[in-house]
C-alpha positions, 0 to 999 in steps of 0.5 A: 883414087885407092884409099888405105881406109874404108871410113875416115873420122876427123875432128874438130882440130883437123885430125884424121883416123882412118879404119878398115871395115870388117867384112860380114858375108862378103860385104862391109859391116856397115849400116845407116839407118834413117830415124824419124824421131819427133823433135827436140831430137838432133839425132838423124841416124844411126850408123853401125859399123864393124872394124877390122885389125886385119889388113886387106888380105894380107896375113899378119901374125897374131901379136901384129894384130893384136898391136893393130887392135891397140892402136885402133882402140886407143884411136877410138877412145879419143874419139869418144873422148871429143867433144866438138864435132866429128866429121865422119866420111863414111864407106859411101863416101858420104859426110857425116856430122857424128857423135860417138855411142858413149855406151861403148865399144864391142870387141870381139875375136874371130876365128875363121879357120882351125890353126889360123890367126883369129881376126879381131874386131871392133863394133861401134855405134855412131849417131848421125847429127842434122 
């Protein structure tokens, strides 16, 4: 099944939003690291990932991106605003239970080629919840 969407948060509520992940290298920008933490701890791992506004190869203007980088941000800011659990399927099609890193959301603008549209991106933190 063709999926418009690399990792799939949903909330409590039922609510989903789906992201595309960046490509880093040729791979997606994602990461999960097992930590071994010594109780009380709920934290079972870290999970880092990259969000592209880019869509699949296909070009888009700049200001269509931009648009895209809006709405991903204003998505992710609800997220990080919940409060009930987040239910992250994540690009191995894994579940997650996740809380969102309340430190913040690094943006950044990518510039592959001279006189090409810059690719924008968002790196986030998760942390994996037993």
């Amino acid at each position: 099944m063709m999926r418009a969407y690399d990792v799939l948060f949903e909330i409590a509520d039922g609510t989903k939003y789906g992201f595309v992940l960046a490509s880093d290298n040729g791979k997606k920008a994602w990461e999960v690291t097992r930590l071994f933490k010594s109780p009380p701890t709920l934290i079972k791992q870290s999970i880092q990932m990259t969000i592209t506004a880019s869509e699949d190869d296909i070009t888009a203007s700049g200001a269509r991106q931009l648009k895209r980088m809006s709405a991903i941000l204003s998505d992710l800011e609800v997220l990080m605003t919940e409060n009930d659990d987040i239910t992250l399927t994540g690009l191995d099609n894994e579940k997650y239970l996740v809380l969102l890193d309340k430190n913040g959301l690094k943006t950044q603008t990518l510039i592959h080629e001279k006189n090409k549209e810059p690719e924008y991106q968002v790196s986030l933190l998760c942390w994996g919840l037993y």
